[in-house]
N, C-alpha and C positions, 0 to 999 in steps of 0.2 A: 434518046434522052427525053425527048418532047413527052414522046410518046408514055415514058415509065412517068412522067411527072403526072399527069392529067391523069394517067389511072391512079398515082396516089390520092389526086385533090377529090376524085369521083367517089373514092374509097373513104378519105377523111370526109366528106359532104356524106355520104350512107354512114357515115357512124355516127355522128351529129343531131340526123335526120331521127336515126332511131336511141338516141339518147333522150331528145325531146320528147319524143314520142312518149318512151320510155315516164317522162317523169310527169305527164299529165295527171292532173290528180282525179282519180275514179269520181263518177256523179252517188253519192251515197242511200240507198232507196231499203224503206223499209214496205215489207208489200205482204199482204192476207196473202193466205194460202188459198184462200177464193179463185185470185186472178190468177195463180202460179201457171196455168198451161198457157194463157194469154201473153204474160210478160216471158215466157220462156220463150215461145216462139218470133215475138219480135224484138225482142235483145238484140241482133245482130245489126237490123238494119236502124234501130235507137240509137245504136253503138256510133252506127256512122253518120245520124242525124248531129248528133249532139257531139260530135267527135270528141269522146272521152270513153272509156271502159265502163261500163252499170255495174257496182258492185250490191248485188241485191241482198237483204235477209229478209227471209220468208216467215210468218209464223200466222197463229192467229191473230183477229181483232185487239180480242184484249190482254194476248202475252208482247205484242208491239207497245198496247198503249200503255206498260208499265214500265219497256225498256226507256221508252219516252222521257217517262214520268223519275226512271232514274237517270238523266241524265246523258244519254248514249245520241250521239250527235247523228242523224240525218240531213239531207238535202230535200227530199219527196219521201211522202206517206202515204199508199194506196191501201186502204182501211174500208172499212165499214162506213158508210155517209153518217153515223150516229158519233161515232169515235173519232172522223177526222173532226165534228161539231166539234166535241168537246178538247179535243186537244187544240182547236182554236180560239177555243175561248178560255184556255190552260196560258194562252200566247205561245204555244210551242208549233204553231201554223201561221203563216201569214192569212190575216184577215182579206177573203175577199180571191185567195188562189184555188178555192179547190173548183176540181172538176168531175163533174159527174162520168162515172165510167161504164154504168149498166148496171144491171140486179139481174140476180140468179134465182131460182126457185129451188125446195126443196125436191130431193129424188131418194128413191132405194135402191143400192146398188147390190147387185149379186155378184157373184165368182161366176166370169164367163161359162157360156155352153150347161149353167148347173139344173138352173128353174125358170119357169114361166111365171110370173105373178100377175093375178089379175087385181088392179088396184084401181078400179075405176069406181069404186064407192067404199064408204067409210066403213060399211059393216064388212067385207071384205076385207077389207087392210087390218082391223081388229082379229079377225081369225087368222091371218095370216102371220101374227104378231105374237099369238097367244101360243099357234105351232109352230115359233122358232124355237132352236135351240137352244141358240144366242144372237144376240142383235149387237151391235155397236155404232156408237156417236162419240162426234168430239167433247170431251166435259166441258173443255172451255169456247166449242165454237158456236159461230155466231148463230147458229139454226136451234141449239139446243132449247131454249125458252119456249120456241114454237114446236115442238116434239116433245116438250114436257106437258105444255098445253092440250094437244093433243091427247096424249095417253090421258090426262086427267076427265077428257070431255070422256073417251073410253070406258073410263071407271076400272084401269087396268096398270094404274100406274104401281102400285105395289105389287101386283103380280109379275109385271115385268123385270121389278129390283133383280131378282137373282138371273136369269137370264140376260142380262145388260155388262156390256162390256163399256165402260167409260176409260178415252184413251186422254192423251194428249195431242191435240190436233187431225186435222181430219187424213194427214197423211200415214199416220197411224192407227188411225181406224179402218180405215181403208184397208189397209197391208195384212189386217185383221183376218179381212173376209180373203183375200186371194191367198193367204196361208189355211186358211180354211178352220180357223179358232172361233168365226162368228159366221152364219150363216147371211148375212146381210149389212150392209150399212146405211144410217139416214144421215145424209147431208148435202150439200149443196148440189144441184144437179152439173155444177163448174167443179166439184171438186171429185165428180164420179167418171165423168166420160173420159178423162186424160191419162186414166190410168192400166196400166199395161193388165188383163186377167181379170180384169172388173168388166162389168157390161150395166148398163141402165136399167135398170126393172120397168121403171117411170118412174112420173110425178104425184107426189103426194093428190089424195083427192081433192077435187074444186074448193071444199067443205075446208081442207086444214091446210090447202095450200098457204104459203105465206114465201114475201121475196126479200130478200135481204141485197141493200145496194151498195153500191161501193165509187170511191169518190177519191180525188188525190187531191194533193196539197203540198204549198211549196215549206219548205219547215224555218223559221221563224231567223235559225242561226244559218242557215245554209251556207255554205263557203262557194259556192256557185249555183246561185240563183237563178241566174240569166239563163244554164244551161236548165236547169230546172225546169223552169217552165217550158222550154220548146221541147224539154222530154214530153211533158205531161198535154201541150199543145199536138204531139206527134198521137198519142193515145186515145186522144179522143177524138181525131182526125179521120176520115171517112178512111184512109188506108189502113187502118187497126181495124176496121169494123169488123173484115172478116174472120180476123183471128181470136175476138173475143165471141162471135156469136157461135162459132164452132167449135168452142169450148164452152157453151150454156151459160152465155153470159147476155141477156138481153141488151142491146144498146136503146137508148133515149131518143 
């Protein structure tokens, strides 16, 4: 009788335990497609930093900064250092949380095992450009201004129009070239190495390199702030370093 009672109370205590568990409410994280191999890889042990669930969405810079902008509640913003600015002085940031997370450089990604590219100067990267088939970038991601730049110093920017595949986001541009619809893609060197059938061609030349950084922020409504920050404390913590720099994300 002892004995049936204590495994009921052990039983009722285990169901309790994971009812609690159960109704903790997720830390809500809106996060650039920049950092997605970074924060992929450390979710687990974030999860159990901050003992809550990460419920992330992923997109670009500026498809986050409109969900923002209509209204769509977050806890953390891990953005572009240009777009966490401005959505903190939108007030939809707390003044004074963000934190610097590293910048990425631009890269060319090919369909593994396909080509060698030599892009160690600009007049090479232009022929290399002009005998694609097709190329593709994200329309809306955050490298595209500096790769419009580029073609324009070129003098090849209309030439490339029809060959130019413009997706949405770089995860789809990307999926471009390992279907083999585009013979390459330009964007972040963080958003080329992570992906399964893509390989690095390299880095844009010295001449049009350009870095694009990325920064978090606690968001203004947050319904757990507290936990917020020792998220966003765990990220920029010498423990993440590794998992953002081995996905092309330079740290600070």
């Amino acid at each position: 009788m002892i004995r049936g009672c204590l495994l009921a109370a052990a039983f009722a205590a285990a169901l309790l335990h994971g009812s609690v568990a159960a109704q903790v409410e997720p830390l809500r994280v809106f996060s650039s497609n920049g950092v997605k191999a970074a924060l992929d890889e450390l979710q687990p042990q974030s999860e159990r930093l901050v003992g809550r669930p990460l419920a992330i969405t992923f997109g670009t810079s500026a498809s986050i900064r409109q969900r923002v902008g209509d209204g769509e509640p977050f806890d953390v913003a891990i953005l572009t250092t240009d777009v966490i600015g401005e959505l903190t002085k939108a007030g939809a940031i707390v003044p004074g949380s963000s934190v610097s997370m590293g910048r990425s450089g631009i890269g060319i990604g090919v369909r593994a095992g396909t080509m060698k590219l030599d892009l160690r100067t600009g007049d090479a990267l232009k022929h290399i450009l002009l005998a694609a088939g097709a190329v593709t970038y994200a329309a809306d991601g955050a490298s595209r201004p500096s790769i419009a730049r580029m073609l324009d110093t070129f003098g090849i920017a209309e030439a490339m129009k029809p060959r130019t595949i413009l997706e949405q986001g770089s995860i789809r541009a990307t999926a471009r070239v390992v279907q083999g619809d585009a013979d390459m893609v330009i964007t972040l060197i963080s958003e080329i190495l992570p992906i399964p059938g893509l390989e690095l061609a390299g880095p844009l030349p010295e001449e049009f390199q350009s870095y694009v950084s990325f920064a978090a922020g606690v968001g203004s409504k947050a319904r757990n702030a507290e936990a917020a920050r020792a998220f966003i404390a765990s990220l920029a913590g010498p423990d993440a370093t590794r998992a953002f720099t081995s996905k092309g994300i330079e740290r600070p």
